[in-house]
PADOLO-359142 format. One record per residue (C-alpha): residue number from 0; y, z, x; residue in one letter. Coordinates in nm, 2 decimals. Layout:
REM residues N
pos | c2 | c3 | c1 | code
NUM | Y | Z | X | a $
...
END
This chain:
REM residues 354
pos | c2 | c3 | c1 | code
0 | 2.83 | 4.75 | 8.98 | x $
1 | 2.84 | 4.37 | 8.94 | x $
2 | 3.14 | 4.16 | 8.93 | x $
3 | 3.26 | 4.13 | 8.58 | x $
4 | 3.61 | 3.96 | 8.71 | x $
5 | 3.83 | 4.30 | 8.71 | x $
6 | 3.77 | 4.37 | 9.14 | x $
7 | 3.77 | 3.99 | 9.15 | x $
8 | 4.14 | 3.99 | 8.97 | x $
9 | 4.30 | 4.24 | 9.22 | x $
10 | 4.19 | 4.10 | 9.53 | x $
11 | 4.44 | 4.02 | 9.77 | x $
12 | 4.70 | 4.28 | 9.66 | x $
13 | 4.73 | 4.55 | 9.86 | x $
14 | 4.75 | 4.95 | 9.72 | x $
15 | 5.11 | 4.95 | 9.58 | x $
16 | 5.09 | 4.65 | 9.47 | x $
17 | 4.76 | 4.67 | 9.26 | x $
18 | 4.92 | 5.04 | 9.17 | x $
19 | 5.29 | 4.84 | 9.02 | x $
20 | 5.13 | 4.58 | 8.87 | x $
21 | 4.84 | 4.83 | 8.66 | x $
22 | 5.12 | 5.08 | 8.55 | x $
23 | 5.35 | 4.76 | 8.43 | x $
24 | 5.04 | 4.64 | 8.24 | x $
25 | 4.95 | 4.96 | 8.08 | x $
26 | 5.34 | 4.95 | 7.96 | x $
27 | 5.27 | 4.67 | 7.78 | x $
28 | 4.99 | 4.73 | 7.65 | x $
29 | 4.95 | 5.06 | 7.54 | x $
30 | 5.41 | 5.03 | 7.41 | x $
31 | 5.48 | 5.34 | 7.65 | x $
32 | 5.84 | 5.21 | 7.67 | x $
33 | 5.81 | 5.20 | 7.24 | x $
34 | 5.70 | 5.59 | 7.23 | x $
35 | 5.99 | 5.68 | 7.50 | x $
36 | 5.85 | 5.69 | 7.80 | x $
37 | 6.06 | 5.55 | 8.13 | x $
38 | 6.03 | 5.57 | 8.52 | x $
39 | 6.18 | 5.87 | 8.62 | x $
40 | 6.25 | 5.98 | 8.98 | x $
41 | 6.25 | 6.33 | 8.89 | x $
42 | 6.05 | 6.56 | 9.12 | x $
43 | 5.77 | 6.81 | 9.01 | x $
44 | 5.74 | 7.11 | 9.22 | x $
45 | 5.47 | 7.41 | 9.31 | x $
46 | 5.47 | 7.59 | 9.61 | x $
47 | 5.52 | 7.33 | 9.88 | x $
48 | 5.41 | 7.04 | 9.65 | x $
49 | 5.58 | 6.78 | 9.53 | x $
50 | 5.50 | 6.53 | 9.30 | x $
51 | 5.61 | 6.22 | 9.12 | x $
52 | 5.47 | 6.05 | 8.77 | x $
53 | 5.44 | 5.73 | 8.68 | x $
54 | 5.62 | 5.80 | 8.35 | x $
55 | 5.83 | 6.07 | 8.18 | x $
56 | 5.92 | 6.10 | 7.85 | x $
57 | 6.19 | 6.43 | 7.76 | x $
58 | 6.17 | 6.52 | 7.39 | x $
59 | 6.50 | 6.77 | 7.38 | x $
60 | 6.33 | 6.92 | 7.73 | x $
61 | 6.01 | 6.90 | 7.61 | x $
62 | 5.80 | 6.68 | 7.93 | x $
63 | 5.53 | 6.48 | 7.89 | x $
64 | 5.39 | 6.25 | 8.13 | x $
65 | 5.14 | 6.01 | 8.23 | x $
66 | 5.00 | 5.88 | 8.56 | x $
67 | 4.78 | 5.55 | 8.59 | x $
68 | 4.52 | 5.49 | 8.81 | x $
69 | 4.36 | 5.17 | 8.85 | x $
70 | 4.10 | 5.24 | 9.10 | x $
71 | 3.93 | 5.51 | 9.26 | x $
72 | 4.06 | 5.87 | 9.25 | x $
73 | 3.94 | 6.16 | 9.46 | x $
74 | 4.23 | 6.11 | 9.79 | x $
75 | 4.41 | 6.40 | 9.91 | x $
76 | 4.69 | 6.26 | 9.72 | x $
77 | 4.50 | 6.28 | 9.38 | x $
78 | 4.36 | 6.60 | 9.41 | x $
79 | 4.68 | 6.74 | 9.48 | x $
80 | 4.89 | 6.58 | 9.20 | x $
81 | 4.61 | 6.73 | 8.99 | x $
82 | 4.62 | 7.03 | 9.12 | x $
83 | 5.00 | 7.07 | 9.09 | x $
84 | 5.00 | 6.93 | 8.72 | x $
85 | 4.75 | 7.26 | 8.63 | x $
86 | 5.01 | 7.47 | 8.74 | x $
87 | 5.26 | 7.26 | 8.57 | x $
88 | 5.04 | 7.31 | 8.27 | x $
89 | 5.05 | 7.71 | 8.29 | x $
90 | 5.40 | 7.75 | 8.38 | x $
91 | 5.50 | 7.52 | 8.04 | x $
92 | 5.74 | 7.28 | 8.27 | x $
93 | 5.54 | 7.00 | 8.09 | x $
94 | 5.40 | 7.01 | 7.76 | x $
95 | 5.16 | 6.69 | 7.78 | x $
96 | 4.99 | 6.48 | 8.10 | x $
97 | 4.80 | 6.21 | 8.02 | x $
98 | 4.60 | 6.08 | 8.28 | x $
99 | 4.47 | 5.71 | 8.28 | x $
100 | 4.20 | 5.55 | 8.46 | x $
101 | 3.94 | 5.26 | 8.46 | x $
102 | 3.56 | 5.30 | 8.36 | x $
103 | 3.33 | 5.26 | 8.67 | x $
104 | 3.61 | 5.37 | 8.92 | x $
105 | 3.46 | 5.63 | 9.12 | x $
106 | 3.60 | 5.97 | 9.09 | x $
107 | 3.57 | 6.26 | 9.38 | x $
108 | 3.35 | 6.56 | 9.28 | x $
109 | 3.63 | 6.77 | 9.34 | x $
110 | 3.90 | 6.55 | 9.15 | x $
111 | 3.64 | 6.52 | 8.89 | x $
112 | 3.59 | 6.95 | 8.83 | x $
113 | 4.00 | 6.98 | 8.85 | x $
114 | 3.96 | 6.69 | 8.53 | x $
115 | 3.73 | 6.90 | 8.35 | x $
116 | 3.88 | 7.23 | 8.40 | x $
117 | 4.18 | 7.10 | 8.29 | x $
118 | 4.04 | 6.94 | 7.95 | x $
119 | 3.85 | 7.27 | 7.95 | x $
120 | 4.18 | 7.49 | 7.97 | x $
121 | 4.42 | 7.28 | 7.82 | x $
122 | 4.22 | 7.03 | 7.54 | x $
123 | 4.56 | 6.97 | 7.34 | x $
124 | 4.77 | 6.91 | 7.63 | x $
125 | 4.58 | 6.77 | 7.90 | x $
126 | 4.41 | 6.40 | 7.79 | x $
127 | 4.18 | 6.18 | 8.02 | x $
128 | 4.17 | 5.84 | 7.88 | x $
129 | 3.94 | 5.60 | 8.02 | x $
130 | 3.97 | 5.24 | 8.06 | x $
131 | 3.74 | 5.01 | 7.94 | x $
132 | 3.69 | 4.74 | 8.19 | x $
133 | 3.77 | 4.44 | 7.97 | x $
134 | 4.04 | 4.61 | 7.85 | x $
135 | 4.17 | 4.67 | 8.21 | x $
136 | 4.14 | 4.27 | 8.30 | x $
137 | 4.37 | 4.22 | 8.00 | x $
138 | 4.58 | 4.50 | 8.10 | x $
139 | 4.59 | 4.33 | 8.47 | x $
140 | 4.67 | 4.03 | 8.32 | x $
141 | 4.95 | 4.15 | 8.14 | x $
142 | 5.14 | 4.34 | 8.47 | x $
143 | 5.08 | 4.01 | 8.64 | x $
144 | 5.28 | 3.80 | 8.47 | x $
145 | 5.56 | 4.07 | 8.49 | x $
146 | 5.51 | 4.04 | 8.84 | x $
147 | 5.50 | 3.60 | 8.89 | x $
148 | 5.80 | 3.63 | 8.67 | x $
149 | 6.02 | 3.83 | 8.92 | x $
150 | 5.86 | 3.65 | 9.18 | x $
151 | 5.97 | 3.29 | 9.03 | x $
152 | 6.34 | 3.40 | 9.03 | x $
153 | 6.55 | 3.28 | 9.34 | x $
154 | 6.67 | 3.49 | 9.55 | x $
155 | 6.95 | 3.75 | 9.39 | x $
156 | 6.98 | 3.58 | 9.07 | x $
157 | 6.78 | 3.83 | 8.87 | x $
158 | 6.98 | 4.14 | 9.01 | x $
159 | 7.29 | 4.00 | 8.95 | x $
160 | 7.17 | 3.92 | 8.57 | x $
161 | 7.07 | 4.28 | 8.57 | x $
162 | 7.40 | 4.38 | 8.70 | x $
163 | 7.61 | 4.16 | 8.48 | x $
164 | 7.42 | 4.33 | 8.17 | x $
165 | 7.49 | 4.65 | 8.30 | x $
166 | 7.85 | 4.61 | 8.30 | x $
167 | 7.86 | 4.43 | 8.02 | x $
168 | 7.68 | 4.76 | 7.82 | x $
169 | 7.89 | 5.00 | 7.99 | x $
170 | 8.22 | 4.83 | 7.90 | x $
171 | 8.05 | 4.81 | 7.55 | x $
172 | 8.02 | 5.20 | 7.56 | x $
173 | 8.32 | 5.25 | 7.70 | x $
174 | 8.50 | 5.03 | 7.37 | x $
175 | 8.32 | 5.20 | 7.15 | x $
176 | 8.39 | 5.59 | 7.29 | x $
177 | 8.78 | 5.46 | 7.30 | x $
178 | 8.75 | 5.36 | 6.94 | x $
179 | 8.56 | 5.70 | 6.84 | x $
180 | 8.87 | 5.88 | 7.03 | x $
181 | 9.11 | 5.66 | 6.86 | x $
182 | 8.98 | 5.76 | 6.52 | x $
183 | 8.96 | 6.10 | 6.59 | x $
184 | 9.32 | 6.09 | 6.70 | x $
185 | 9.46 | 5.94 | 6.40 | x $
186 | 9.25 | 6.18 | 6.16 | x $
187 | 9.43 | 6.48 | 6.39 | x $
188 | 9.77 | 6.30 | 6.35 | x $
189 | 9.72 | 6.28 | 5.96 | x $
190 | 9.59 | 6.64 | 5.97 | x $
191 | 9.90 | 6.75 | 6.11 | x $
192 | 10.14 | 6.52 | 5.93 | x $
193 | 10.00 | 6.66 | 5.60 | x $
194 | 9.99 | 7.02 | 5.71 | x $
195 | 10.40 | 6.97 | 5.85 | x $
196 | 10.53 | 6.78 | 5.50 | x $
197 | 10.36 | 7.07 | 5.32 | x $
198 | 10.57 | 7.34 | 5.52 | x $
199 | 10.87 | 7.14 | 5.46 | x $
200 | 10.79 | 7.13 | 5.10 | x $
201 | 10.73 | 7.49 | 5.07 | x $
202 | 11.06 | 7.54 | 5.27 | x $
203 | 11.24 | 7.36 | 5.02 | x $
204 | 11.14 | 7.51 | 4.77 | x $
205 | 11.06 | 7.86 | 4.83 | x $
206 | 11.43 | 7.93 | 4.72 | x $
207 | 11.36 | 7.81 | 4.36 | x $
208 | 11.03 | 7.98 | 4.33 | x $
209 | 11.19 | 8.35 | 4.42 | x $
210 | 11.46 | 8.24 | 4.16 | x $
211 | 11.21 | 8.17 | 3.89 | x $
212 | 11.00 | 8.52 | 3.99 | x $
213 | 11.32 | 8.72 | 3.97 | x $
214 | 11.45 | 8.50 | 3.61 | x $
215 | 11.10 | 8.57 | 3.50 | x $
216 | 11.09 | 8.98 | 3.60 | x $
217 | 11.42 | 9.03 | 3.44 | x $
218 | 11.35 | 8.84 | 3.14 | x $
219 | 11.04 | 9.04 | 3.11 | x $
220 | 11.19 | 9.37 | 3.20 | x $
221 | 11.49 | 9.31 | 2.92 | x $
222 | 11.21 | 9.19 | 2.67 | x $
223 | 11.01 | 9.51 | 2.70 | x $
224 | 11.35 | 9.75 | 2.71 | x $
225 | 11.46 | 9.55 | 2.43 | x $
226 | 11.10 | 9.59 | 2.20 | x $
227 | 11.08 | 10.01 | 2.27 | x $
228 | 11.46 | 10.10 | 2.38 | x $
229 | 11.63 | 9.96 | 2.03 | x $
230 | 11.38 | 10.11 | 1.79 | x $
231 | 11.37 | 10.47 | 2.00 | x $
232 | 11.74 | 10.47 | 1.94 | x $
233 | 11.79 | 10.36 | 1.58 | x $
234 | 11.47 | 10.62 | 1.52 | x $
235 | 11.69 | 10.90 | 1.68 | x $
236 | 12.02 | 10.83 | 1.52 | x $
237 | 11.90 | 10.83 | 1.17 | x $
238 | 11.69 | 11.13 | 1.19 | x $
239 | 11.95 | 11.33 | 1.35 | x $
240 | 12.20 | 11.21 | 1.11 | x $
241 | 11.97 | 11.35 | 0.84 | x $
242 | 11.93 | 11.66 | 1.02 | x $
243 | 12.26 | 11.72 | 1.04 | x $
244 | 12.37 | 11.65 | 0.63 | x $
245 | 12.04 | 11.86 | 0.56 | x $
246 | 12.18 | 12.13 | 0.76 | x $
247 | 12.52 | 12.15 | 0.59 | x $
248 | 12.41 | 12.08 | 0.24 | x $
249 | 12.08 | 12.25 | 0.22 | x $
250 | 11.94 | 12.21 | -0.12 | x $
251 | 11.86 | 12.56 | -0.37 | x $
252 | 11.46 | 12.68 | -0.28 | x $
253 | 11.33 | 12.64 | -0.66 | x $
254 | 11.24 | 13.02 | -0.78 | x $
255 | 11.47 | 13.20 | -0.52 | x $
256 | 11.70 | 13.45 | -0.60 | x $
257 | 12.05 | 13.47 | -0.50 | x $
258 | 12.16 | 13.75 | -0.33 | x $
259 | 12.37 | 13.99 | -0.47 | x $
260 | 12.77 | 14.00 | -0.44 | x $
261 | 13.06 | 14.25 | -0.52 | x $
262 | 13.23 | 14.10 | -0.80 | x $
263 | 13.60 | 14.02 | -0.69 | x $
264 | 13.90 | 13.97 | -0.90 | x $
265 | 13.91 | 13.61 | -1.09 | x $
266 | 14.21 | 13.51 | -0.86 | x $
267 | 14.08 | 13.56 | -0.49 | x $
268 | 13.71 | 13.40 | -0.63 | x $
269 | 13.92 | 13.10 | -0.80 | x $
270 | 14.13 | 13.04 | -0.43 | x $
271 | 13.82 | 13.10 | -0.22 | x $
272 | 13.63 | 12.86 | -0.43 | x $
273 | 13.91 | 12.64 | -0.44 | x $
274 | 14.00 | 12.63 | -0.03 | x $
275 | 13.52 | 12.67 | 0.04 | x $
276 | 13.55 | 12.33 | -0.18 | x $
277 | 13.84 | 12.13 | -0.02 | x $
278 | 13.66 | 12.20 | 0.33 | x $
279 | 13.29 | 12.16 | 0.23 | x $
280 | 13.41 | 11.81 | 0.11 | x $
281 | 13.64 | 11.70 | 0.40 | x $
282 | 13.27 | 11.78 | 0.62 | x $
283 | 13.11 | 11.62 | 0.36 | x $
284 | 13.27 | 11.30 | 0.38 | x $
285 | 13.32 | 11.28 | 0.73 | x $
286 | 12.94 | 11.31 | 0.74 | x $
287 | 12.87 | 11.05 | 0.51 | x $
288 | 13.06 | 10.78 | 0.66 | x $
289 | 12.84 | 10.88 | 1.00 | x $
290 | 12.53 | 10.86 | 0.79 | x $
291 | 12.66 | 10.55 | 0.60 | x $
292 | 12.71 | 10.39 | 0.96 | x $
293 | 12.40 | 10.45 | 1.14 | x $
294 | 12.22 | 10.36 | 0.78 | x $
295 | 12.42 | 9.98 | 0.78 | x $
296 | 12.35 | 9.98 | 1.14 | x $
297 | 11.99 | 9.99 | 1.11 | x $
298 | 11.92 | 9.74 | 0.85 | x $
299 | 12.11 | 9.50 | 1.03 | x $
300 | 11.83 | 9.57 | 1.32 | x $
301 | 11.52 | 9.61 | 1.10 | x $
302 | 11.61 | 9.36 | 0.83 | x $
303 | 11.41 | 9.08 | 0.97 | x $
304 | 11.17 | 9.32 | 0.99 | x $
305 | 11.16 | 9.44 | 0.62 | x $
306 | 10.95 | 9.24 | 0.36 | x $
307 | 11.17 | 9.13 | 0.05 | x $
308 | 11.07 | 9.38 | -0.18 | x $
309 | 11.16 | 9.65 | 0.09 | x $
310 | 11.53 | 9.49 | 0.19 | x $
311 | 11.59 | 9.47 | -0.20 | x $
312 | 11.55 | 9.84 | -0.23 | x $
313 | 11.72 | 9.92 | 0.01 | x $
314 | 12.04 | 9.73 | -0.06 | x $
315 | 11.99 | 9.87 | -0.44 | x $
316 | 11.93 | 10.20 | -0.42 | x $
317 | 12.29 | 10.30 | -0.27 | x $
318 | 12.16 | 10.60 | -0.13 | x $
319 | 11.98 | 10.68 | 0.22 | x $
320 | 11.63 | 10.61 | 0.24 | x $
321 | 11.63 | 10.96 | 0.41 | x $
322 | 11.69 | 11.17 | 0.13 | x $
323 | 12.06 | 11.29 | 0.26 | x $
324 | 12.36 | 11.34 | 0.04 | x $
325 | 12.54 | 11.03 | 0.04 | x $
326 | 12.81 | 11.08 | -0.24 | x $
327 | 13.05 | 11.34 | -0.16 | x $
328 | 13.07 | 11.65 | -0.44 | x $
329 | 13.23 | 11.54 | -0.74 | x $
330 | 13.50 | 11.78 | -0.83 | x $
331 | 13.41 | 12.00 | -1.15 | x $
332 | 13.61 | 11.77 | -1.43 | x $
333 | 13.37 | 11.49 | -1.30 | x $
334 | 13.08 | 11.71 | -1.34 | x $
335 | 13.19 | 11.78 | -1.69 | x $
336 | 13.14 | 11.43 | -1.80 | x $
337 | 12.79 | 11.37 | -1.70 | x $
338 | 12.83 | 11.24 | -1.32 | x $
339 | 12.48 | 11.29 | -1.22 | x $
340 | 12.54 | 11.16 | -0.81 | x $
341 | 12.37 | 11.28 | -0.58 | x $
342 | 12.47 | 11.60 | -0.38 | x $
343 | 12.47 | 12.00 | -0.36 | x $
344 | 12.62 | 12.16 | -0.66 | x $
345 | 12.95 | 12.30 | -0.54 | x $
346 | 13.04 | 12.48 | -0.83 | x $
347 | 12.73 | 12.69 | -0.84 | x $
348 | 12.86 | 12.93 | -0.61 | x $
349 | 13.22 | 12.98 | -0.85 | x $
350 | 13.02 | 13.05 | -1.14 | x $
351 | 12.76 | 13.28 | -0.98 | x $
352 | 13.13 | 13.48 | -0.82 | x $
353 | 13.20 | 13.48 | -1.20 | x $
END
């Protein structure tokens, strides 16, 4: 092949050299450094093989990697790197190799059918680019001046730059991870300040709040005892109030005979009469001042209760609403002159012994 300048440009650099300078040119060139990928010492293995890449890049474990070859490939070397990177391939340690060379480098037929079994095989993760040879001069030209540059710095003065940057980041890191503790420590102090002045505020008042449970329970408890209890017991005293006068002064069944008597002398009928009256009147009485009681006593508990019309009959009609005797039995002179209260007929019994 004739000269077109790219031999001509690496002359007088020995293998490594030609090999550093190409793979520092290709970093510039093609922004491997941009897309994540660094020089890693990292060690591929297979069987007894062991290998290194130019460049790694790890994705959250996923490998890719790339080797550069600026001139010929086909040494023992290169045939074995390729031969480990197929079983790389098919064990899944790395998902992508990309493997570089230069157009019109010669390639050994049995590095060359490992390259196309592997494309072959593995076509979206196994990629051989090839280098155009004007592209390669720039690409030269580019690792070059990389290299003059390190090689214009005097002695030391570049690795202690490098070393004085390095420090310089790490104490950065090591400000920044003391601040990020700091601030986590404050938000856990704050946490825990907040969490203790709530306890001690429940503390406090945890006496008041049983006292307003329990006010609150009783004051519920009396309210509902207070809205069935009263009414049950007004209910029962008038009703058996009632009972009771109905049971001592029944009233004559309309159309009922009376039964028959003997007919005893006028004398005896006139002082049993006399003594059945004095009695039935002492019960009756004493009964209507208990009905007269539990009657005032329950319209002084309904009377809120009672609409107008209601309390005004009540307070007028001067009798129980429960259709008891309330009036004790007039004696018969009282009878004589019209008294038409309300009550059993005492003297019915004296004229029917008559």
């Amino acid at each position: 092949m004739p000269d077109d300048g790219y031999n001509s440009d690496r002359n007088g650099f020995d293998s490594n050299e030609r090999g550093r300078i190409f793979e520092n040119g290709t970093d510039r060139y093609f922004k491997d450094r941009e897309k994540g990928y660094v020089r890693d010492s990292r060690t591929f293995e297979h069987g007894n093989e062991k290998i290194q890449f130019d460049k790694v890049k790890d994705d959250r474990g996923a490998i890719s990697s790339i080797e550069d070859k600026s001139g010929r490939i086909g040494g023992p070397k290169d045939v074995k790197q390729l031969e480990v990177v197929r079983a790389l391939l098919a064990k899944g340690e790395i998902s992508q190799h990309l493997l570089r060379s230069v157009a019109g480098e010669s390639i050994s037929k049995p590095a060359q059918e490992i390259i196309n079994e592997l494309v072959r095989d593995y076509p979206d993760r196994f990629t051989h680019e090839v280098i155009p040879r004007h592209v390669a001069r720039e690409v030269w030209a580019r690792g070059l001046q990389k290299e003059t540059g390190k090689q214009l710095e005097l002695p030391g003065v570049g690795e202690r730059a490098r070393e004085q940057k390095a420090k310089q980041r790490e104490e950065r890191e090591k400000r920044a991870k003391a601040a990020e503790l700091a601030r986590a420590a404050a938000e856990k102090f704050k946490k825990a300040q907040r969490f203790l002045q709530g306890v001690t505020r429940g503390r406090a008042e945890a006496p008041k709040v049983v006292r307003d449970r329990q006010a609150q329970e009783q004051a519920e408890r009396a309210k509902q005892r207070e809205s069935k209890a009263p009414e049950t017991e007004r209910e029962r005293v008038a009703r058996e109030s009632a009972a009771a006068v109905l049971r001592e002064f029944p009233f004559p069944v309309p159309g009922a005979q009376a039964p028959a008597r003997e007919a005893p002398d006028a004398a005896t009928v006139d002082r049993e009469a006399a003594k059945e009256r004095e009695v039935r009147e002492r019960e009756a009485a004493r009964k209507l001042e208990e009905v007269n009681r539990a009657r005032d006593a329950y319209f002084q508990q309904n009377q809120a209760r009672m609409t107008e019309q209601e309390r005004l009959g009540w307070l007028g009609q001067g009798a129980s609403p429960l259709g008891a005797v309330l009036e004790p039995p007039a004696h018969g002179s009282e009878r004589q002159r019209g008294d038409r209260g309300q009550g059993p007929d005492l003297t019915r019994d004296k004229s029917r012994g008559r």
